[in-house]
C-alpha positions as CSV (number, residue, x, y, z in Angstrom):
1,X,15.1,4.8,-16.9
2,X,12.2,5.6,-14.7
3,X,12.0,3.1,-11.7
4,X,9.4,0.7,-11.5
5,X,7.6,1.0,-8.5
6,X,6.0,-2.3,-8.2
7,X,9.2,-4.5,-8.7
8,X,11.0,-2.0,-5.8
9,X,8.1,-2.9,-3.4
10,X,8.7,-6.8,-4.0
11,X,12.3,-6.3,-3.4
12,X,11.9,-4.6,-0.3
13,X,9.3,-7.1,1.0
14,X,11.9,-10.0,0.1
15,X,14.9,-8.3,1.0
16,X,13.2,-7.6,4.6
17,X,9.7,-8.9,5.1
18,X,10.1,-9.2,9.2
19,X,10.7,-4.8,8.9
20,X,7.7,-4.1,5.9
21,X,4.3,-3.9,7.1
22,X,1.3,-4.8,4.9
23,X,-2.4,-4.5,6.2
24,X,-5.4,-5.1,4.0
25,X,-7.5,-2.1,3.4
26,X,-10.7,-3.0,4.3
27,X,-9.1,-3.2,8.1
28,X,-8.0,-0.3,8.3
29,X,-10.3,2.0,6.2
30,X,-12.2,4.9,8.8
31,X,-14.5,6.3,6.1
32,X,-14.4,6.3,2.1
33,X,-16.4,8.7,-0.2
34,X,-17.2,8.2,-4.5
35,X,-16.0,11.4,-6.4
36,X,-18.6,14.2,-6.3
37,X,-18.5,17.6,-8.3
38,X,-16.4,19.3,-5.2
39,X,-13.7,17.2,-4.6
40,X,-12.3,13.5,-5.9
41,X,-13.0,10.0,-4.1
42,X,-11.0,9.3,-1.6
43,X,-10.3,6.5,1.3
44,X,-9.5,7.7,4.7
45,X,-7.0,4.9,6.9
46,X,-6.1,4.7,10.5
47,X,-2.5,4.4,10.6
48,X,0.0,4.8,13.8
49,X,1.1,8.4,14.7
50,X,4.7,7.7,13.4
51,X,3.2,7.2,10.2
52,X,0.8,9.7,9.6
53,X,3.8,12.2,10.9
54,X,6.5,10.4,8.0
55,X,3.9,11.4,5.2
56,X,3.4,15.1,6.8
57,X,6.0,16.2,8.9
58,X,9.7,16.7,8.5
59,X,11.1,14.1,5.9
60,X,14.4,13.8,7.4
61,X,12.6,12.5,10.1
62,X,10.5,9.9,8.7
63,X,11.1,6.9,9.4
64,X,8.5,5.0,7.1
65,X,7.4,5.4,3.6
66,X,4.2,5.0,2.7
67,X,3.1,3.1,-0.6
68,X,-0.4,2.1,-2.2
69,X,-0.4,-1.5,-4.2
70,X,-3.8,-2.4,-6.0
71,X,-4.0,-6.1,-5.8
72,X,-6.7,-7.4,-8.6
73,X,-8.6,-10.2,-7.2
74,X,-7.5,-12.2,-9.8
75,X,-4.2,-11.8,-8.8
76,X,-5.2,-14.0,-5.2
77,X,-7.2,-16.5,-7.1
78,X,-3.8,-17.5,-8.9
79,X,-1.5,-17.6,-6.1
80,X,-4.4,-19.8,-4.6
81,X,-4.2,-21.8,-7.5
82,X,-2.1,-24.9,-8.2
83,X,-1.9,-24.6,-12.1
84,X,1.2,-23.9,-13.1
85,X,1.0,-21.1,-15.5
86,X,3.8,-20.3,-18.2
């Protein structure tokens, strides 16, 4: 069974949540582009040098992984929310 990626993230933000780190995009993003006919869209992040090198340079090495969570806005508005949904 293929691992669910999503569910792994939670557990390793409860299991640890004083060693994950979690920034919003929009403080961080450098420079974004839309796709065009030469190349796909793309955001472009400032990130610490440890980082950048865990994605790129020797994986025995790294000592972060790196993963991307799309949160809908929806999603906020009911954690906001005090309704109790089923």
């Amino acid at each position: 069974m293929k691992p669910n990626p999503a569910a792994e993230l939670v557990a390793l933000i409860q299991k640890s949540p004083d060693l994950v780190k979690v920034a919003d995009a929009r403080n961080v993003l450098m420079d974004s582009a839309r796709p065009s006919k030469r190349r796909g869209a793309y955001l472009k992040i400032a990130v610490p040098d440890e980082v950048a090198m865990a994605l790129r340079g020797d994986p025995g090495k790294a000592r972060w992984e790196v993963h991307v969570a799309l949160v809908p806005i929806e999603a906020r508005k009911r954690l906001e929310s005090r309704i109790i949904r089923p």
